[in-house]
N, C-alpha and C positions, 0 to 999 in steps of 0.2 A: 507539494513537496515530494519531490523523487529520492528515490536511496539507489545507487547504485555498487555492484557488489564485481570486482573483475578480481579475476584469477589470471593470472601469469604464468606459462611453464615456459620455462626458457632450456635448449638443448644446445650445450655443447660438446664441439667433436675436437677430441681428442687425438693425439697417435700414442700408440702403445697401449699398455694393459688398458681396459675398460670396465673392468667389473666392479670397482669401486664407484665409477661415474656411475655401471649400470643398476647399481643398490642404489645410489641417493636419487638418480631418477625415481627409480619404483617407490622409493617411500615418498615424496613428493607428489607421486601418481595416486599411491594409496591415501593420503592425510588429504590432498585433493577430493578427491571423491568422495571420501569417507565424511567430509564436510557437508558438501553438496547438499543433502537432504536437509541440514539445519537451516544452512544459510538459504535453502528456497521456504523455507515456514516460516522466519523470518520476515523476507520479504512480503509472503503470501500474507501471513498476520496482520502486516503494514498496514498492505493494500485493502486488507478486509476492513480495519479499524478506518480505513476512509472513505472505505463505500458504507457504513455504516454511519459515519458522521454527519457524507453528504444527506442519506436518507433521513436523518434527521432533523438536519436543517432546512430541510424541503417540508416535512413533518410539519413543526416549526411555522413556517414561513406560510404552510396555508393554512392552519390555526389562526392565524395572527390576520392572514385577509378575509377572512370570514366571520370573524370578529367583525372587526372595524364593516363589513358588507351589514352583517346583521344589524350594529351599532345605526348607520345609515338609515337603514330601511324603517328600524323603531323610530329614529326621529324623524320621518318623512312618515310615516304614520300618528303619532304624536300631533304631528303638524296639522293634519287633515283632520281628525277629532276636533283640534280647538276650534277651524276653521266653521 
């Protein structure tokens, strides 16, 4: 599962005064930014909690066949005894 996070700046050109356009750009430039770092720990957090998952279900998963290998091998030993 993917998360994905887009940011949109959109610029429009105006005629006449601009410096009211050019204030709400800048705060959208700054609240932008100013984000930035949360929303990458966010993500990065995500991604950790999956690499960690995966490692553990690998963990897991060769637990579980080394069991069942050992399981085998006593009862093919077992086997040879009674023999």
């Amino acid at each position: 599962m993917s998360d994905f996070v887009a940011v949109e700046i959109s610029y429009i050109v105006v005629s006449g005064p601009t410096s009211d356009m050019s204030e709400v750009m800048h705060v959208i430039f700054v609240v932008t930014i100013g984000a930035l770092p949360r929303v990458l720990e966010i993500a990065l957090s995500r991604d950790c909690e999956l690499v960690h998952r995966e490692i553990e279900e690998r963990e897991i998963e060769e637990t579980v066949v080394e069991y069942w290998r050992n399981r085998e091998r006593q009862a093919q030993d077992d086997f040879l005894l009674i023999q």
